[in-house]
C-alpha positions, 0 to 999 in steps of 0.5 A, a space after each residue: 519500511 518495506 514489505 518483507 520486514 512485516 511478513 506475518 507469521 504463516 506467510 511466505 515472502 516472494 521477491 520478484 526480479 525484473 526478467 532478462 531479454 534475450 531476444 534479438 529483436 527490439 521493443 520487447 523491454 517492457 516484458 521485462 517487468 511485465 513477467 513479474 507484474 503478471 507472476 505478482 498478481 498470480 501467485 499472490 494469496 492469504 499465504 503469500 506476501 509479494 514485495 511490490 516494484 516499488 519496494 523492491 527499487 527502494 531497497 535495491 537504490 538504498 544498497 547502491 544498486 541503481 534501477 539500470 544496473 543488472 545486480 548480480 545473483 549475489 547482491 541479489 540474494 544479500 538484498 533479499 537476506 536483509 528484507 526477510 524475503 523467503 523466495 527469489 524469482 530469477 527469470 528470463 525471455 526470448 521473443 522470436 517473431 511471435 513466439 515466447 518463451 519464459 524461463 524462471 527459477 527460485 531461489 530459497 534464501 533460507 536454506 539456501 537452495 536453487 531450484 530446477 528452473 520451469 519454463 513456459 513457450 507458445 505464441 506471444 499473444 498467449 503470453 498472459 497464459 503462459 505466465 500464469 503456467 510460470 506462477 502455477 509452476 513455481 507455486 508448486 514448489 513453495 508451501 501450500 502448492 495449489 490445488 487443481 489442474 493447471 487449466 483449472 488455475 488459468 481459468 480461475 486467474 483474473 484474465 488480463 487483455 494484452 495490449 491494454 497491458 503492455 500499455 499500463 507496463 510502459 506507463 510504469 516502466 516510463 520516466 516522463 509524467 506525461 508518457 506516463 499518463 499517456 500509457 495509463 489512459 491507454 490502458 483505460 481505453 484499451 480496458 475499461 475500468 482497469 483499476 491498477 491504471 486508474 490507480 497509478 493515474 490517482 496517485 500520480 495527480 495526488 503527488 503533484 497537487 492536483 486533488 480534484 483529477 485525483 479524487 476522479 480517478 481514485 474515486 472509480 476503483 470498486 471497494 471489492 478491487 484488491 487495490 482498494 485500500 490504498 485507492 480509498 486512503 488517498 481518495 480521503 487525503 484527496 478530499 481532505 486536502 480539497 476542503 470536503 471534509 465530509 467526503 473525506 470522512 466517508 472514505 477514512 470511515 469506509 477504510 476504518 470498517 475494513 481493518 484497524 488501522 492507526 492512520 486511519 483512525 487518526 486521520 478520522 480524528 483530524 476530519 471530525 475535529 475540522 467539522 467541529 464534532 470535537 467528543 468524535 474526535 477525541 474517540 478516534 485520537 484515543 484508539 490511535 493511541 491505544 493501538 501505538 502509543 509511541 506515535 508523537 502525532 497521535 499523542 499530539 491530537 489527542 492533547 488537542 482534542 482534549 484541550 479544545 473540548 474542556 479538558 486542559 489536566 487530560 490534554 497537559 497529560 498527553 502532551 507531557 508523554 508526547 514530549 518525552 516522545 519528541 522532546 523537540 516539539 516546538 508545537 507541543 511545548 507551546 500549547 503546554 504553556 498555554 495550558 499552564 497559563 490558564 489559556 482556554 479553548 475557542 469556541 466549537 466554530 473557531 476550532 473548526 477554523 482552527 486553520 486561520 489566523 487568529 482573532 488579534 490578541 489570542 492565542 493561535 490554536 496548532 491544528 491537528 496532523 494528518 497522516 499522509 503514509 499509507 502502508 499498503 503492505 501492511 494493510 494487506 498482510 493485516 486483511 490476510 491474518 484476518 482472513 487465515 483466522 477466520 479461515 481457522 475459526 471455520 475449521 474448527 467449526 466444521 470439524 467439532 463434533 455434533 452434540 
């Protein structure tokens, strides 16, 4: 599930199209997706959802559009129609010698409309700048433009130095794991403490298994850092995976104080349960399910937190509405049999081995399921209706009249 098809109400969705070289010199196709990087993290707000490049690849591979091919306005505007996105960005660049200039034009997909194009030019080592200039411009033509001067705007941007930049693009944009890591621990070097490179470091030794390296890096990101969330996740799946559980409790509880999320509640389940806090465990797996009944994993712990806590009617239950869920369920249907044949639950010390084989002559126990997805999108449009409520509540409040 993409980012767009989420969008909350009072939310505006912005798609950002890689920008076109028409430069003449060469070395400069990283700026290509470094113009949407920066005008993403500029425009971005409690009002705005920005589809991320991955999703924006994901959506365009699943039309038939391959990362290489240059789509047309028309695949463009179809692809955009069909994830619910408000707005196109469209742009393109010129380097000459030092100097930059950034052309970029939006596209209203509801109405439909082309806006006039905005344009920003100056020295390229200004080019952060000058593509915060491009976001306050294109702001001013969407709902709810911002507030202040230009200056004012650039000012209050995060501000972003340039080689450590390139750096962290060319990482994004390589192919090769190990140009990949290379660009990322550049970027670091260049700036410390570079979160969205210690991130993208994080993620990419957790895709390849390797959870010590990542739980180091993902472990670095502040809980203030907009990338936080997702960092936070994947620390606890980091440590989950590394068998310390008691790490992995910290970070899914940290997350869970946030926002409410059903993976995470669950995954604080499958920690609990493995550290053999069996009644914790059942309060988790409940609040899953309460808050998506139709997830057949959710179901699934719950019967077996149930089960290994004394309650076999409760868990058969469960069990029951997982199956009519995911009649498949091979997993499911056993522990239902055992159930019905008067099977008990081990011990709390077993249970938290639950993993291993099982003494000779019983029953082997399922272990519990984690969550391995992390929706970062919906995690931030969740954190942006909290904060645009909160935002309401204190306008009524400072609006009432005094008794």
């Amino acid at each position: 599930m993409f980012a767009a098809t989420q969008a909350l109400p009072g939310t505006t969705t912005v798609m950002l199209m890689p920008f076109d070289n028409h430069s003449k010199v060469a070395g400069v196709d990283w700026i290509s997706e470094a113009c949407p990087e920066v005008l993403s993290q500029r425009i971005s707000s409690s009002k705005i959802n920005v589809v991320t490049r991955d999703d924006r690849m994901f959506v365009f591979d699943r039309a038939g559009v391959p990362a290489a091919v240059h789509p047309s306005r028309a695949t463009i505007f179809n692809v955009a129609e069909q994830m619910g996105a408000d707005y196109v960005v469209l742009g393109s660049y010129t380097v000459d010698g030092n100097a930059f200039q950034a052309n970029a034009q939006l596209l209203d997909i509801k109405k439909p409309k082309l806006y006039p194009p905005v344009r920003s030019n100056g020295p390229l080592a200004d080019f952060i700048d000058l593509q915060t200039s491009l976001a306050w411009q294109l702001l001013r033509q969407m709902p709810n433009p911002p507030q202040g001067s230009l200056q004012q705007f650039i000012h209050s941007s995060t501000p972003i130095p340039l080689n450590a930049f390139e750096s962290y693009i060319r990482g994004v944009m390589s192919t090769s794991q190990q140009m990949k890591v290379h660009y990322f621990k550049e970027a670091i070097r260049l700036n410390p403490s570079y979160s969205l490179a210690e991130l993208q470091l994080g993620k990419m030794y957790y895709n390849n298994h390797e959870y010590e390296q990542a739980a180091s890096w993902l472990g670095k990101i502040p809980k203030d850092d907009r990338s936080s969330g997702e960092a936070t996740f994947l620390l606890g799946m980091s440590e989950y995976y590394r068998g310390s559980m008691d790490r992995a409790y910290t970070a899914f509880s940290y997350l869970s104080t946030r926002l409410p999320l059903t993976e995470v509640y669950n995954n604080l389940g499958v920690v609990d349960a493995r550290r053999g806090r069996r009644s914790a465990a059942i309060e988790y797996f409940s609040k899953a399910v309460a808050a998506d009944p139709k997830d057949a994993d959710y179901r699934f712990n719950l019967a077996l937190a149930l089960f290994k806590n004394g309650d076999s009617a409760g868990a058969a239950r469960q069990l029951k509405e997982e199956l009519l869920l995911r009649p498949s369920d091979t997993e499911a249907k056993a522990l239902l049999e055992m159930i019905n044949r008067g099977v008990s639950a081990p011990p709390v010390a077993s249970a938290a081995n639950s993993a291993l084989l099982p003494p000779i002559g019983q029953p082997r126990i399922p272990i519990e399921r984690i969550k391995r997805d992390y929706d970062e999108a919906l995690y931030r449009q969740l954190e942006m209706e909290i904060n645009n409520l909160n935002q309401q509540r204190m306008t009524k409040a400072g609006s009432g009249s005094p008794r």
